[in-house]
C-alpha atoms as an extended CHARMM CRD file, in Angstrom:
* protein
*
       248  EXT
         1         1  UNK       CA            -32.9110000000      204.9840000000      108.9970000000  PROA      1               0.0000000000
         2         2  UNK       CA            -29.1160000000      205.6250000000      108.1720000000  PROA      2               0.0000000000
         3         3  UNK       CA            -26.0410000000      206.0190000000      110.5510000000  PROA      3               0.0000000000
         4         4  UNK       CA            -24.5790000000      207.6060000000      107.3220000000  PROA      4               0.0000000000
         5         5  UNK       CA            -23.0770000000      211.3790000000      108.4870000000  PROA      5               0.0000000000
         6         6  UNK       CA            -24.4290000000      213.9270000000      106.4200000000  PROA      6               0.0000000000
         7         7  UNK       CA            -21.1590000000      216.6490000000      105.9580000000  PROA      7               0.0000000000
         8         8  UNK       CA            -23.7940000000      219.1170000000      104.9470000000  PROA      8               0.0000000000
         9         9  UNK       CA            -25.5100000000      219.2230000000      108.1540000000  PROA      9               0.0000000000
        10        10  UNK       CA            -22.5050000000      218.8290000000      110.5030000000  PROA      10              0.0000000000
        11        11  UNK       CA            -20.8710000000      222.3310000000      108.8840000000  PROA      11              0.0000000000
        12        12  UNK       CA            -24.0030000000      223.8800000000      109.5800000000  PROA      12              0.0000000000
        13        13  UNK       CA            -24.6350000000      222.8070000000      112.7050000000  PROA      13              0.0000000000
        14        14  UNK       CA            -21.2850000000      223.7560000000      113.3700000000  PROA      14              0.0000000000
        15        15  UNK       CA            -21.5080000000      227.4990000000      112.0800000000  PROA      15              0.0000000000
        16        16  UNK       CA            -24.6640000000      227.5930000000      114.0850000000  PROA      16              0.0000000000
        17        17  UNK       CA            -22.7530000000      226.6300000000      116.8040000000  PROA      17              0.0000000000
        18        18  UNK       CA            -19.7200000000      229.3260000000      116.3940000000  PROA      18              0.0000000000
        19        19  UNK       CA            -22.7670000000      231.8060000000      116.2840000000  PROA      19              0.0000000000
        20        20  UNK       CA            -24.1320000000      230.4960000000      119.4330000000  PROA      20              0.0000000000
        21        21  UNK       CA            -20.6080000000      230.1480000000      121.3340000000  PROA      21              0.0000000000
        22        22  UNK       CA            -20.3100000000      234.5370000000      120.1090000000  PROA      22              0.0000000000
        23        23  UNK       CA            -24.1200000000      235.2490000000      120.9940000000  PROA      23              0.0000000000
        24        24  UNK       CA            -23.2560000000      233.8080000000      124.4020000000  PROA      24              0.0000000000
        25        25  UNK       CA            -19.7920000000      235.2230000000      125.2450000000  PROA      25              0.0000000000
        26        26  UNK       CA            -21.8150000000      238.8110000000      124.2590000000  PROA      26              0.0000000000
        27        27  UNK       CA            -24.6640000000      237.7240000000      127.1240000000  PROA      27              0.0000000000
        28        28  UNK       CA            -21.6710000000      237.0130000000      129.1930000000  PROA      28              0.0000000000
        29        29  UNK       CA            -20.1410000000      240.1900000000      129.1690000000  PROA      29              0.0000000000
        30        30  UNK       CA            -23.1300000000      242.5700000000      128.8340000000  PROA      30              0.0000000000
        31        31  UNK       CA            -25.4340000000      240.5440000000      131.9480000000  PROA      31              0.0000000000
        32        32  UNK       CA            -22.3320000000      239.1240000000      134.3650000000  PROA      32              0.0000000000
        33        33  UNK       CA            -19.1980000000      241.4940000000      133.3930000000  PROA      33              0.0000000000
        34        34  UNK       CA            -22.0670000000      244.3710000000      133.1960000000  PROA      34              0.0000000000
        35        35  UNK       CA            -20.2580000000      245.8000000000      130.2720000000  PROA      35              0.0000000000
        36        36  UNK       CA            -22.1830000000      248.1180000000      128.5480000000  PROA      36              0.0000000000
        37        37  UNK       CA            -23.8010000000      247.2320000000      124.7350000000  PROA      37              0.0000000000
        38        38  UNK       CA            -27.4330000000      248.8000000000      123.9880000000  PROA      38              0.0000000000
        39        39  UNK       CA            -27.3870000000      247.1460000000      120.8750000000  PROA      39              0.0000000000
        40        40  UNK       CA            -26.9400000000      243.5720000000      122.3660000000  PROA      40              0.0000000000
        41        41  UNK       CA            -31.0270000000      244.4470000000      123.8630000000  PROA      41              0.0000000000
        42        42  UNK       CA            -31.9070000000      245.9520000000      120.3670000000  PROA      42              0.0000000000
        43        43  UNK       CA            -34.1580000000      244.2060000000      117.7320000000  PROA      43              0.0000000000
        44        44  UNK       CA            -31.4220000000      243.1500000000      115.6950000000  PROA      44              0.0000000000
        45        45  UNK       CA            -29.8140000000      241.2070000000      118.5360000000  PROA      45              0.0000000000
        46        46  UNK       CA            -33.2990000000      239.4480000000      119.4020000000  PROA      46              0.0000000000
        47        47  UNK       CA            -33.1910000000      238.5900000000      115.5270000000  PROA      47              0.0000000000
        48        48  UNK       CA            -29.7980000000      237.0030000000      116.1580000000  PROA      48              0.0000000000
        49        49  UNK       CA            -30.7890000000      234.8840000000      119.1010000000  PROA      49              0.0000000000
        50        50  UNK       CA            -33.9340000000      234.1340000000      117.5650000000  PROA      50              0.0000000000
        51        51  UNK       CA            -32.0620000000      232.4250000000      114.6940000000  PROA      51              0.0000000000
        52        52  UNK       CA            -29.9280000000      230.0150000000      116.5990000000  PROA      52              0.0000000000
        53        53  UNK       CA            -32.6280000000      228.7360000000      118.1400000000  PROA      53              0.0000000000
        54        54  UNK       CA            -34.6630000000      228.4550000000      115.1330000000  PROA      54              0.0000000000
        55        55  UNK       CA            -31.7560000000      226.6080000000      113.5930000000  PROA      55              0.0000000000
        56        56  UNK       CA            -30.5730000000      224.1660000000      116.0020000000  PROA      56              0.0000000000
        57        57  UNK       CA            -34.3660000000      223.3380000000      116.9970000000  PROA      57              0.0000000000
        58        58  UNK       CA            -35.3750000000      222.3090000000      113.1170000000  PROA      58              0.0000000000
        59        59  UNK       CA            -31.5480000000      220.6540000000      112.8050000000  PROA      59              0.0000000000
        60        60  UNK       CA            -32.4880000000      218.2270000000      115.1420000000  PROA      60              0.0000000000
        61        61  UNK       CA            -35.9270000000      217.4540000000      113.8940000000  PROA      61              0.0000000000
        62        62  UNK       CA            -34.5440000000      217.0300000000      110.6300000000  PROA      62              0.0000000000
        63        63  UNK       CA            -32.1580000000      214.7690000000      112.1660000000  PROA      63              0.0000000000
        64        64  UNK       CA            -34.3860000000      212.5950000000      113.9790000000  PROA      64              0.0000000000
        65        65  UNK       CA            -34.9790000000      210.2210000000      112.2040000000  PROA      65              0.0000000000
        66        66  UNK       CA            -30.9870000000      209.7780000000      110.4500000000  PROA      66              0.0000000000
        67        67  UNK       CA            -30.0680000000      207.1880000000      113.7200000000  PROA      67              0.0000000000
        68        68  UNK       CA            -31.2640000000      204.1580000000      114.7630000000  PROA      68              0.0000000000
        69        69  UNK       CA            -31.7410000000      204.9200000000      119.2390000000  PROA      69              0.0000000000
        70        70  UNK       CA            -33.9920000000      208.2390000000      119.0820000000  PROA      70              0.0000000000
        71        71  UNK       CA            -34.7100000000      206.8340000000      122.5160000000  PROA      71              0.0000000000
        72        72  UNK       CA            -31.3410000000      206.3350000000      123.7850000000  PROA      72              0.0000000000
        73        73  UNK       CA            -30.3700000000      210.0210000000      122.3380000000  PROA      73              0.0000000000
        74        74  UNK       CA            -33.2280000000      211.8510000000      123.6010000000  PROA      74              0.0000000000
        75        75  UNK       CA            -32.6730000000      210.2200000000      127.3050000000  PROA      75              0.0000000000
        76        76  UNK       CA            -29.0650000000      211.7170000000      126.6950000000  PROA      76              0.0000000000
        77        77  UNK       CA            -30.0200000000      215.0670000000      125.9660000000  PROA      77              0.0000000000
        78        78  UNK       CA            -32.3740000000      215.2320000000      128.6030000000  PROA      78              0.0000000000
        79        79  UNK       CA            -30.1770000000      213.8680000000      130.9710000000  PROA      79              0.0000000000
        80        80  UNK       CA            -27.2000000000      216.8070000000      129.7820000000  PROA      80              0.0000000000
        81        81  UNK       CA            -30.0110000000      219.4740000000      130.7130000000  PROA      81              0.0000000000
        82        82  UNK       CA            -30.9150000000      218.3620000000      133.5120000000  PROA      82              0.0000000000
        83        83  UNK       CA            -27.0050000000      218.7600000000      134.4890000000  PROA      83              0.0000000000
        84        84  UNK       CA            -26.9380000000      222.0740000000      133.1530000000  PROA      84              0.0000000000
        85        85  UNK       CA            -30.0960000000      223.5700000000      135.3470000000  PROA      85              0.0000000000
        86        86  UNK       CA            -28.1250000000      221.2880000000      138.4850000000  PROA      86              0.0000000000
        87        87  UNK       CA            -25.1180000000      223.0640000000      137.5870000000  PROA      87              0.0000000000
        88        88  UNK       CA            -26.5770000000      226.6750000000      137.1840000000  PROA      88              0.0000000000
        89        89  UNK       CA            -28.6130000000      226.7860000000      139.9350000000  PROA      89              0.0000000000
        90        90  UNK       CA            -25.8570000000      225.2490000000      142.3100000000  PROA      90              0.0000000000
        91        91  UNK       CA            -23.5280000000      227.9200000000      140.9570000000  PROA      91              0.0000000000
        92        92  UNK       CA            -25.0400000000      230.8900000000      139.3350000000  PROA      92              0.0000000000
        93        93  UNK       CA            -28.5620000000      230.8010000000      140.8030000000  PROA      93              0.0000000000
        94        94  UNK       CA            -29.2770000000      234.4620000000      139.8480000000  PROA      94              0.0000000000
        95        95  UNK       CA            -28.7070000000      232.9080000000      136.2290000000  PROA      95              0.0000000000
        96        96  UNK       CA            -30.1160000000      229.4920000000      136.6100000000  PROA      96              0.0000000000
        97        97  UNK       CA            -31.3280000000      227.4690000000      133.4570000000  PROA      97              0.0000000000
        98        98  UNK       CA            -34.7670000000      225.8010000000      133.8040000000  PROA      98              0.0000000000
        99        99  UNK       CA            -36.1260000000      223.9780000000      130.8480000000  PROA      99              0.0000000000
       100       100  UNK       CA            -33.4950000000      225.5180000000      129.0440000000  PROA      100             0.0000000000
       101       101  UNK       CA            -33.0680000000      224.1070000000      125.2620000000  PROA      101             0.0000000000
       102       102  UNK       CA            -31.0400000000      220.5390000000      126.2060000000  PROA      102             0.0000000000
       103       103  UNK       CA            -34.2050000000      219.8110000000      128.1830000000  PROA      103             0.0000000000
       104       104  UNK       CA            -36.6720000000      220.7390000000      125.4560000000  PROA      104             0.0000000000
       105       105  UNK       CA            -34.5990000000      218.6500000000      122.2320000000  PROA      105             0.0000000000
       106       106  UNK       CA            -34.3070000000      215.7710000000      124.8920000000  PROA      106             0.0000000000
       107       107  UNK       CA            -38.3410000000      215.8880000000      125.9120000000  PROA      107             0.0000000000
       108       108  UNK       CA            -38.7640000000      216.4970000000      122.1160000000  PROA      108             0.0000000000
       109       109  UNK       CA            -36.7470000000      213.6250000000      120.6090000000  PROA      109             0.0000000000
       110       110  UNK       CA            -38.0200000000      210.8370000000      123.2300000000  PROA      110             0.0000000000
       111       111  UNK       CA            -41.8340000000      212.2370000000      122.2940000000  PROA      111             0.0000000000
       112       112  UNK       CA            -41.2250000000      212.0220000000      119.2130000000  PROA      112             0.0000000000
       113       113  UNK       CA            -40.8830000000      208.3170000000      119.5990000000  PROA      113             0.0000000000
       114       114  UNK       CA            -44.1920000000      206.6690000000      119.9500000000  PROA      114             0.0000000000
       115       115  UNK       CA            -45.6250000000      209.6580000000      117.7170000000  PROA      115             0.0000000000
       116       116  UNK       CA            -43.6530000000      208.5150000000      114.7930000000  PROA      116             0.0000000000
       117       117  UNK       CA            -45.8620000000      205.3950000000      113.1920000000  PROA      117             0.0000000000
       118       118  UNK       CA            -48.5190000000      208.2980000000      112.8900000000  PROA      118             0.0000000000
       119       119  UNK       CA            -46.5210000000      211.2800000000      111.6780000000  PROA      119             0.0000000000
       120       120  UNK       CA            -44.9060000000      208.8630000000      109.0580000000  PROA      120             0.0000000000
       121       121  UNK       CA            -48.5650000000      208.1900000000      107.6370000000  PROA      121             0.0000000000
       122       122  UNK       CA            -48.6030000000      212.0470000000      106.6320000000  PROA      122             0.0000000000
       123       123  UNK       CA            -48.0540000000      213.8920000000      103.6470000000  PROA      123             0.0000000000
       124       124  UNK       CA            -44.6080000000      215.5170000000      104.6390000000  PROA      124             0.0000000000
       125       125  UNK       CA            -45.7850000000      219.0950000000      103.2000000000  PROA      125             0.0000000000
       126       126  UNK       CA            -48.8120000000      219.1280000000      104.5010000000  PROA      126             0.0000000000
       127       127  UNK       CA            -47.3320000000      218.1000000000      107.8090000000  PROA      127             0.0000000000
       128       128  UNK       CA            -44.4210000000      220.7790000000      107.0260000000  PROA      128             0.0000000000
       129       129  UNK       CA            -47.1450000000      223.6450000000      106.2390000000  PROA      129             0.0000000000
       130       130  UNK       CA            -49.5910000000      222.1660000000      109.4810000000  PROA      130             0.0000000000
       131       131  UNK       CA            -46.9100000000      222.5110000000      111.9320000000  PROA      131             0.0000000000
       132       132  UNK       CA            -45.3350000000      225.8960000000      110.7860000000  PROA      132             0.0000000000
       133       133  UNK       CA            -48.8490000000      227.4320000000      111.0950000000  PROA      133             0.0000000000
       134       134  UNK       CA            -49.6050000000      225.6910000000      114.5780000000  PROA      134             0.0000000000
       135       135  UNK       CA            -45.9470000000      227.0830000000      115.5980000000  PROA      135             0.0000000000
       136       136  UNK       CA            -46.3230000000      230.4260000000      114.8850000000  PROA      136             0.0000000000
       137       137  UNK       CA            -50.4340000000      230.1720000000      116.6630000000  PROA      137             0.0000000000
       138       138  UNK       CA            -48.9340000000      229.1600000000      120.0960000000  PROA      138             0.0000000000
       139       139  UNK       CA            -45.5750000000      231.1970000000      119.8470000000  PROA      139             0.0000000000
       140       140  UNK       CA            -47.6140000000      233.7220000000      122.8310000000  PROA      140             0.0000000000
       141       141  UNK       CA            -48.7020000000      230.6910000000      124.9440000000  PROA      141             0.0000000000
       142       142  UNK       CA            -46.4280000000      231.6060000000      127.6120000000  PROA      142             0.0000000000
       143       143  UNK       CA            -47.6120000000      235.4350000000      127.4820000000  PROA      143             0.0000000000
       144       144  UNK       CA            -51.5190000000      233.9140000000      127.8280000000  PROA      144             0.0000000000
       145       145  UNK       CA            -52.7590000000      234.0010000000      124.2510000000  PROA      145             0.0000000000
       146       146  UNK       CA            -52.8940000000      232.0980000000      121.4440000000  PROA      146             0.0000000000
       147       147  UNK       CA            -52.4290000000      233.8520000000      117.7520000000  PROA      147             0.0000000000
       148       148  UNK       CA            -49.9980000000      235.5960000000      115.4920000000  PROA      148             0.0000000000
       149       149  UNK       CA            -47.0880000000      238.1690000000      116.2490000000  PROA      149             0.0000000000
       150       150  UNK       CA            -48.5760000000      240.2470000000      118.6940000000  PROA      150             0.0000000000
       151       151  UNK       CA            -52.1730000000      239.8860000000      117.7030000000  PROA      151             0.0000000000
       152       152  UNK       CA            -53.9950000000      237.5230000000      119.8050000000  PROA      152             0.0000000000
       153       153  UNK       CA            -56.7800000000      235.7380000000      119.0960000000  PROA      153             0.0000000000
       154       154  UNK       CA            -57.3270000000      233.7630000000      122.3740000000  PROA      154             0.0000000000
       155       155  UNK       CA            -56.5110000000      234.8340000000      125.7610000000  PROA      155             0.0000000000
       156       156  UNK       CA            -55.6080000000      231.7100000000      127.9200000000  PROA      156             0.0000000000
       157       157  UNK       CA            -57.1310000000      231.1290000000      131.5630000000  PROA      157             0.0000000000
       158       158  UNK       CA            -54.9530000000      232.1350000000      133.4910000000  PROA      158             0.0000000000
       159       159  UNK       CA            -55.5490000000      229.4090000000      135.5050000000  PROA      159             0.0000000000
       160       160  UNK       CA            -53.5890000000      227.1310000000      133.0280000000  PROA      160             0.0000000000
       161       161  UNK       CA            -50.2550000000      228.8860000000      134.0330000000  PROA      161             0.0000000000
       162       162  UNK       CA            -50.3420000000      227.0380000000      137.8590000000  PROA      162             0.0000000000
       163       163  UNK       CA            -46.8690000000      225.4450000000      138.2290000000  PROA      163             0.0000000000
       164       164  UNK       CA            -43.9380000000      223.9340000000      137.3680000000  PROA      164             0.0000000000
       165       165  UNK       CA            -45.7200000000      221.0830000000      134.9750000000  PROA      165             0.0000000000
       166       166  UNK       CA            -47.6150000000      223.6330000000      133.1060000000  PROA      166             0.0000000000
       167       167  UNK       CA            -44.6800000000      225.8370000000      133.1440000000  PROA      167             0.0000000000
       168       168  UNK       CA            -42.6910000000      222.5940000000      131.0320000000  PROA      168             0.0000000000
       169       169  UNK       CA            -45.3620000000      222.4230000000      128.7030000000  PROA      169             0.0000000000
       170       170  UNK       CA            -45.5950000000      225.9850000000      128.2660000000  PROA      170             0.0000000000
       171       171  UNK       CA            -48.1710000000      228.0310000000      130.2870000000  PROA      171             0.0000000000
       172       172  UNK       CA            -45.4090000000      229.5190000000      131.9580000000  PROA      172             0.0000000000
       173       173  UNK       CA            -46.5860000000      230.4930000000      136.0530000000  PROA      173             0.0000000000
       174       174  UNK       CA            -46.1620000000      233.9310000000      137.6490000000  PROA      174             0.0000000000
       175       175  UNK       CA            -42.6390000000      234.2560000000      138.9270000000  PROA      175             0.0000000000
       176       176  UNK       CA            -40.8610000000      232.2310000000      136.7310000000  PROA      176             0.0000000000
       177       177  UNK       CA            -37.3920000000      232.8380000000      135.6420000000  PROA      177             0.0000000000
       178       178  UNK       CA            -34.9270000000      231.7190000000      133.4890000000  PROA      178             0.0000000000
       179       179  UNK       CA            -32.4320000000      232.3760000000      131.6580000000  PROA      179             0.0000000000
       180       180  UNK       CA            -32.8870000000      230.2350000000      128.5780000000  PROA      180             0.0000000000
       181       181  UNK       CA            -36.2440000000      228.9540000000      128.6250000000  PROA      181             0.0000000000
       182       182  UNK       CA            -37.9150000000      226.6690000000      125.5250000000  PROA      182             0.0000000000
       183       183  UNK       CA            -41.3080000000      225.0200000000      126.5140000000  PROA      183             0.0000000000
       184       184  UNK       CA            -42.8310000000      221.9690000000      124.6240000000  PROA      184             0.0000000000
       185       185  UNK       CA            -45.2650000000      225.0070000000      123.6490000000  PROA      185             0.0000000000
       186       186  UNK       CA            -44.5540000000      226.0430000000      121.1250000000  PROA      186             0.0000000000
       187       187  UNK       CA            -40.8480000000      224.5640000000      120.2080000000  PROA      187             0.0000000000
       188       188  UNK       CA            -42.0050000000      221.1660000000      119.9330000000  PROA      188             0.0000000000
       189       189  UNK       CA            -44.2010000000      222.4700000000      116.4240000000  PROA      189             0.0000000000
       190       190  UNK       CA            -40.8340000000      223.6550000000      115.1720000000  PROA      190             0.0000000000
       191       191  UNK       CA            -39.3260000000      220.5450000000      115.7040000000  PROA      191             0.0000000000
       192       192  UNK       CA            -41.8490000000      218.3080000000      113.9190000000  PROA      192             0.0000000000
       193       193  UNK       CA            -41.5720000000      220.9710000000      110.8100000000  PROA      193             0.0000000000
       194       194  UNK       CA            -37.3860000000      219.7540000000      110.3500000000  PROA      194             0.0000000000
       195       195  UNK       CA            -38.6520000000      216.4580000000      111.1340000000  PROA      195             0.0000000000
       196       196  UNK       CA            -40.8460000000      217.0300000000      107.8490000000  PROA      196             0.0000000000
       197       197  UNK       CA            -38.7000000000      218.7050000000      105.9790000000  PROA      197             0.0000000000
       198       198  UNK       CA            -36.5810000000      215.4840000000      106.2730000000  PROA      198             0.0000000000
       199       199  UNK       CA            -39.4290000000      213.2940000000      105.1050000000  PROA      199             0.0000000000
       200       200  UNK       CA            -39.9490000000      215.6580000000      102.2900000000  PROA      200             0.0000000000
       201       201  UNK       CA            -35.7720000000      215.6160000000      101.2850000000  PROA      201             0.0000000000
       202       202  UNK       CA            -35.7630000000      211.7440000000      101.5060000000  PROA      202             0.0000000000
       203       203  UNK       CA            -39.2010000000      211.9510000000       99.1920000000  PROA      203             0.0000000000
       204       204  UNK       CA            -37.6360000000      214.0110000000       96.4130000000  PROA      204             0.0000000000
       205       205  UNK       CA            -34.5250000000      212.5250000000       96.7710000000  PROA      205             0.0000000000
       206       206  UNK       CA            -32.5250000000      215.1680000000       97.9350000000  PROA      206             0.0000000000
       207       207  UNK       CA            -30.6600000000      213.6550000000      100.7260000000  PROA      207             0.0000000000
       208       208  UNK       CA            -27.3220000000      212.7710000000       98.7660000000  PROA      208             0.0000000000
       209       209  UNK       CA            -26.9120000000      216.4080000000       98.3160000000  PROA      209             0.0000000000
       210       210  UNK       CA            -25.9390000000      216.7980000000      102.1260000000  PROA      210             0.0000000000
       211       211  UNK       CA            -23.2410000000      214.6490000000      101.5340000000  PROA      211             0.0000000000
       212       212  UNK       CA            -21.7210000000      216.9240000000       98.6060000000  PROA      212             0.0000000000
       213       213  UNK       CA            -19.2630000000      218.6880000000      100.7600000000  PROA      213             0.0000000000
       214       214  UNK       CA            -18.1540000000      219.8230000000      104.2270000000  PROA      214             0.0000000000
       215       215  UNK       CA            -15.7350000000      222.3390000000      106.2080000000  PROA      215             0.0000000000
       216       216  UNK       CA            -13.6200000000      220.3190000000      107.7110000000  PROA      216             0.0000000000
       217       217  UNK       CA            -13.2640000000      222.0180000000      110.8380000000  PROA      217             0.0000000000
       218       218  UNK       CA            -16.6400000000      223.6830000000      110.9040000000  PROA      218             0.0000000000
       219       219  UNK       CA            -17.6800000000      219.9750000000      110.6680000000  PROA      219             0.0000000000
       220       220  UNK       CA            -15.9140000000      218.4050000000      113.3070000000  PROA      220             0.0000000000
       221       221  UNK       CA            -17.5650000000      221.1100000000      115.8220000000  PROA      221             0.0000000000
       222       222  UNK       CA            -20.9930000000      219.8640000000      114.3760000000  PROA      222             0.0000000000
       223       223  UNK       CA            -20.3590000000      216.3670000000      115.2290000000  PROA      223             0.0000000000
       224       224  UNK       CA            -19.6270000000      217.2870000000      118.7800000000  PROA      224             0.0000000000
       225       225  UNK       CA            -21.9440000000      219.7200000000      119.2530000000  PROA      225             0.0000000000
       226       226  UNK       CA            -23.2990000000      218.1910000000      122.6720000000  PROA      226             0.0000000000
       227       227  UNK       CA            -20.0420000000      217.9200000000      124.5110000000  PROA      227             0.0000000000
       228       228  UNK       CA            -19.5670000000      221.6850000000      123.0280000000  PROA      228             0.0000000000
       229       229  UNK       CA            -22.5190000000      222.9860000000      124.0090000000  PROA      229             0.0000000000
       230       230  UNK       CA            -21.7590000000      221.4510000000      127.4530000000  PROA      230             0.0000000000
       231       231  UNK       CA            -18.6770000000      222.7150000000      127.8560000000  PROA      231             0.0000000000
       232       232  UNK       CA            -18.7870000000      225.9960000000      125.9970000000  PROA      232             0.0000000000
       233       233  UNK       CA            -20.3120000000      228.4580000000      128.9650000000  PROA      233             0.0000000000
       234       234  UNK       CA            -17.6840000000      227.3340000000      131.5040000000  PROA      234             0.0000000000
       235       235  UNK       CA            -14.5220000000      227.9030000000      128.7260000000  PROA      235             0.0000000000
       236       236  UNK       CA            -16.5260000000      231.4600000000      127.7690000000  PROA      236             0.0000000000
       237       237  UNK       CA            -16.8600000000      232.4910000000      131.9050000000  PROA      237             0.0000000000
       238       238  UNK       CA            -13.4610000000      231.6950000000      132.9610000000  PROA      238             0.0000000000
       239       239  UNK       CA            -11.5950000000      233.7120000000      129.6380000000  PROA      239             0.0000000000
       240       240  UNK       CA            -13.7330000000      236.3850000000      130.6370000000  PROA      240             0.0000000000
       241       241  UNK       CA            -13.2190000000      235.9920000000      134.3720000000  PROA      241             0.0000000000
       242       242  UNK       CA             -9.5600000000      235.8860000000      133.8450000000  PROA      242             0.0000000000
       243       243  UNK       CA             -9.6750000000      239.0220000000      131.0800000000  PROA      243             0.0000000000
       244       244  UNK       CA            -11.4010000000      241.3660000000      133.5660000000  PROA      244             0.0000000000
       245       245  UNK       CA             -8.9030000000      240.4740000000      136.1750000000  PROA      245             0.0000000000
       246       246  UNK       CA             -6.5430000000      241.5040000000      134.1280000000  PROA      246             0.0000000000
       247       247  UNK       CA             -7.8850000000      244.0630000000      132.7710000000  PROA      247             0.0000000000
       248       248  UNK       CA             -9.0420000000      246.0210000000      135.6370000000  PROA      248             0.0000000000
């Protein structure tokens, strides 16, 4: 374990971030401004969404194991969602944020603890290949079936889906809402695959190769990608609040 920075992974987590701060100000607009964008509900938009989270989710597994208090991090995290569902449903309760992705990297970094001393022992593509497949299997827990895509293979009891504990873990429970919602199920699978692919990079030795070069300012919004994250949807409401004031 290093507390070396990694400039490689700071500018991407950074221009993940910039897509995440546009994706959001769009969401913004189109479901609190009600401005009108059928392309924002298209395919193509879903694709975009879909590859933030993808990104940010196997980011931090790969960086799991770069620090030294996993523990101490995780409790962090967790502790910043928590604030943010506090925070949404105190003051936007039609748009509260309940498990939202804060709460899932938290849960996912602090289980990731004690599992560890047994991933370790594995080979890191097998665990890489394991975990992708497993990943894209559960990705229609929350609709009631395990399988692929929109083929399902197992349909789920639906007495699985019963309340809020199941609804954490991912058998989401009739009448749930929210609007960003990442269960353990199946997010957690994603994470352990960047946790791999780490394993794997430090196994063929390419981990100086993140260190080659960096955009400076691109990086500096990586590194503080939890206070920006925290603060982003609060700068992005009140420029918009203020614009339509204006503007109407």
């Amino acid at each position: 374990m290093s507390n070396k920075r990694y400039e490689v992974l700071d500018s991407i987590r950074g221009i993940v971030l910039i897509s995440m701060i546009l994706y959001h100000g769009v969401w913004d607009m189109v479901y609190i401004f009600h401005v009108r964008w059928d392309w924002y509900r298209s395919d193509l938009a879903r694709l975009w969404q879909q590859s933030i989270c993808w990104s940010f989710i196997l980011l931090s597994g790969f960086c799991w194991s770069l620090g030294k208090r996993q523990l101490r991090r995780g409790l962090i995290v967790l502790g910043a969602g928590t604030l943010v569902s506090l925070g949404t449903c105190i003051f936007m309760p039609d748009n509260a944020v309940i498990f939202g992705v804060l709460t899932f990297l938290g849960s996912a970094m602090i289980l990731t603890v004690p599992l560890d001393k047994y991933l370790r022992k594995w080979k890191p593509l097998w665990g890489i290949v394991l975990t992708l497949v497993l990943f894209m299997f559960t990705r229609g827990i929350n609709d009631r079936f395990l399988g692929f895509g929109h083929w399902s293979v197992i349909k789920l009891p639906d007495s699985w889906y019963a309340n809020m504990t199941t609804t954490f873990l991912g058998f989401r429970m009739r009448g749930f809402y929210s609007t960003d919602y990442f269960s353990m199920m199946p997010w957690f699978f994603l994470f352990l695959t960047g946790y791999f692919v780490h394993k794997l990079a430090v196994e063929k030795e390419w981990m100086p190769y993140l260190s080659v070069f960096r955009l400076r300012p691109v990086a500096w919004l990586g590194r503080y990608s939890l206070l920006i994250y925290l603060l982003h949807q609060p700068v992005i409401y009140g420029l918009l609040y203020v614009f339509f004031k204006i503007v109407k």
